[in-house]
Short mmCIF file of the C-alpha atoms (twelve columns), coordinates in Angstrom:
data_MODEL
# 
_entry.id   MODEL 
# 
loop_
_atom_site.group_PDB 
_atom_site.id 
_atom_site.type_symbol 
_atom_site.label_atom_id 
_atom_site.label_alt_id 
_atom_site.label_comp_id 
_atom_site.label_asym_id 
_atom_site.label_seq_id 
_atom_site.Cartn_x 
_atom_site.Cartn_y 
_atom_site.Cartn_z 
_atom_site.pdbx_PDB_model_num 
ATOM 1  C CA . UNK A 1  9.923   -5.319  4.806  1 
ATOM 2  C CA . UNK A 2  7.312   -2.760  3.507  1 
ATOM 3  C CA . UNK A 3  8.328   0.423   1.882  1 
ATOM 4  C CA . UNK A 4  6.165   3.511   1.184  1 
ATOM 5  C CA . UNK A 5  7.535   5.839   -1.386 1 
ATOM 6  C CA . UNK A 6  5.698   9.202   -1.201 1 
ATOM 7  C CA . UNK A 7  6.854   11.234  -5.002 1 
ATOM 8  C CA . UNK A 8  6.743   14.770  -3.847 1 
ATOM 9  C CA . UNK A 9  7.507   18.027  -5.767 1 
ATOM 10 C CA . UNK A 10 11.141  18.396  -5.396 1 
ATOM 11 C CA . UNK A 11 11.892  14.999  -3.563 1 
ATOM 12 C CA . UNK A 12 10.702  11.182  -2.735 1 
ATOM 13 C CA . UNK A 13 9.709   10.217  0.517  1 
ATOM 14 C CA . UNK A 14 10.225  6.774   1.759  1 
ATOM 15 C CA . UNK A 15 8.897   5.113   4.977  1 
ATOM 16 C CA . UNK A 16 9.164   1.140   5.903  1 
ATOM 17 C CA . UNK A 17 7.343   -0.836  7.675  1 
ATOM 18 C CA . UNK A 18 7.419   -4.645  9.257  1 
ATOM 19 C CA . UNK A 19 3.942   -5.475  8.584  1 
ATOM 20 C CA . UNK A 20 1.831   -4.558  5.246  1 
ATOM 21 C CA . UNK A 21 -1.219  -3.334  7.114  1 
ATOM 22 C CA . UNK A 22 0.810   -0.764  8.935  1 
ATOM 23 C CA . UNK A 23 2.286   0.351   5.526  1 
ATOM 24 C CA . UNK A 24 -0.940  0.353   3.998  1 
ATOM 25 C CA . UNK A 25 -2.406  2.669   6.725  1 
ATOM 26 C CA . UNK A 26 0.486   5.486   6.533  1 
ATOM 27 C CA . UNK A 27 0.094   5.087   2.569  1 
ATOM 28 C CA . UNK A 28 -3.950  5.724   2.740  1 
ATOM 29 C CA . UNK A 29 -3.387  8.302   5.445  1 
ATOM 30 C CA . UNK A 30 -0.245  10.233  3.569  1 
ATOM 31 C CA . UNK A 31 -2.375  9.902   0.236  1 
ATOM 32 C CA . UNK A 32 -5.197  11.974  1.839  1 
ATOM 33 C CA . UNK A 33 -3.393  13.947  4.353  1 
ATOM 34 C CA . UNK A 34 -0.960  15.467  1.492  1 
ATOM 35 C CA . UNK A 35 -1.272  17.259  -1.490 1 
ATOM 36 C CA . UNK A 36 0.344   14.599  -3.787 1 
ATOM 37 C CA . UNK A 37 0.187   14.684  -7.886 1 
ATOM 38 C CA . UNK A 38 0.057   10.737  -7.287 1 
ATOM 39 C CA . UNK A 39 -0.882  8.248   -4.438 1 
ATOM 40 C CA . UNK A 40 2.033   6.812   -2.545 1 
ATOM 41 C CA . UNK A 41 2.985   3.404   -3.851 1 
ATOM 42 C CA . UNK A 42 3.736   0.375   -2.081 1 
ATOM 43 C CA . UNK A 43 6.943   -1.779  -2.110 1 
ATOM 44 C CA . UNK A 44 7.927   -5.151  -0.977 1 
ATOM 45 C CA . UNK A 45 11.389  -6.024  -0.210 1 
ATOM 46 C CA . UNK A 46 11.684  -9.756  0.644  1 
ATOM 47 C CA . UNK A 47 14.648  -11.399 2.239  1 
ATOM 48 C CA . UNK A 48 15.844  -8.376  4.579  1 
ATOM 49 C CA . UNK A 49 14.575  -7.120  8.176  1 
ATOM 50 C CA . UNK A 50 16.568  -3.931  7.997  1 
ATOM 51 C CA . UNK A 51 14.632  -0.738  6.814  1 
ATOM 52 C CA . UNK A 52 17.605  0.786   6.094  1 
ATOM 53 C CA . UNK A 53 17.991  -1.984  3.111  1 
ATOM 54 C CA . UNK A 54 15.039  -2.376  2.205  1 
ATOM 55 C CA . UNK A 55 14.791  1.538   1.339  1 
ATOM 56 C CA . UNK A 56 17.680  1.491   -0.448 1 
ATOM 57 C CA . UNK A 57 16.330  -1.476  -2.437 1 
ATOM 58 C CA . UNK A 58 13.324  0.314   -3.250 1 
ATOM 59 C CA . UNK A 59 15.213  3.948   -4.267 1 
ATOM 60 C CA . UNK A 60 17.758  1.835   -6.536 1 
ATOM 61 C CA . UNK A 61 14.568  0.401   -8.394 1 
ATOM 62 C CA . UNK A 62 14.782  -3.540  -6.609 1 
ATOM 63 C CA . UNK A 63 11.381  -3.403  -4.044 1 
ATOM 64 C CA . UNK A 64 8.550   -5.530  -5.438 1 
ATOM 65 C CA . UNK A 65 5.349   -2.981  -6.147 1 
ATOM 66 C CA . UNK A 66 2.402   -4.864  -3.758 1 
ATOM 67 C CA . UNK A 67 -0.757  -4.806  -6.128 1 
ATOM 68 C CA . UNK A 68 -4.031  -4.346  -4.191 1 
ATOM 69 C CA . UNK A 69 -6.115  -7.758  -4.475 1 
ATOM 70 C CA . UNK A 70 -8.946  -7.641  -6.681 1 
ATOM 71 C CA . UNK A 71 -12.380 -7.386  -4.757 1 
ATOM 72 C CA . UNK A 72 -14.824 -10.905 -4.750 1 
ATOM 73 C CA . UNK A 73 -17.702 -10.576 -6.201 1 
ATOM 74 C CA . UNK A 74 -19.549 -12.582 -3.740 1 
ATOM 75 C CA . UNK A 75 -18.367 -10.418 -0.891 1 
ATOM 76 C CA . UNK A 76 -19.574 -8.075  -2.737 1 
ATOM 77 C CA . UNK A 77 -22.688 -8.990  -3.367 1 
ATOM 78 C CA . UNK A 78 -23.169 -9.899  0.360  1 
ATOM 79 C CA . UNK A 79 -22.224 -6.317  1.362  1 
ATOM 80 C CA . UNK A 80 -25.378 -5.503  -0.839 1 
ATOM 81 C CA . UNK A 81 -27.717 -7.615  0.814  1 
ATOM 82 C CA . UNK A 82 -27.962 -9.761  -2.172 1 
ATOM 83 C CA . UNK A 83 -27.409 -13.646 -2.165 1 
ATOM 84 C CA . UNK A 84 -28.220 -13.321 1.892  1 
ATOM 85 C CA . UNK A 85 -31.846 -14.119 1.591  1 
ATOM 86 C CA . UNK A 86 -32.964 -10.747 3.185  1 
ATOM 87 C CA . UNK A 87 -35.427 -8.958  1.052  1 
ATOM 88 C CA . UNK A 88 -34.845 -5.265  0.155  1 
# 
């Protein structure tokens, strides 16, 4: 399971998920939508299916914070134009 944890003034938030592109969605959308000191972070909680669990796992300080993957450089490049043989 995915878990969401949204740190708001006078409480934390938490929403989970099955599948980490559905988590990542509500975290980019709650991150813009609300007026947040911080962006929402992400949490993985292996080995359950419940989201009541995996919540819990996450509030008591056990979920797994999901770092973004670091962009290529060659897909970068490509989204440039450059290393694609077109001429700018």
């Amino acid at each position: 399971m995915y878990v969401v944890r949204i740190d708001c003034d006078d409480a934390r938030k938490f929403q989970a998920f099955s599948k980490l592109r559905d988590a990542r969605v509500f975290a980019r959308e709650a991150g813009e939508s609300e007026d947040l000191e911080e962006m929402p972070v992400l949490f993985e909680v292996p080995d359950t299916n419940d989201a009541e669990i995996a919540v819990m796992a996450v509030r008591d300080g056990m979920g797994v914070p999901v770092i973004e993957p670091e962009p290529d450089a060659a897909v970068i490049l490509a989204s440039m134009g450059l290393g694609t043989g077109l001429r700018i």
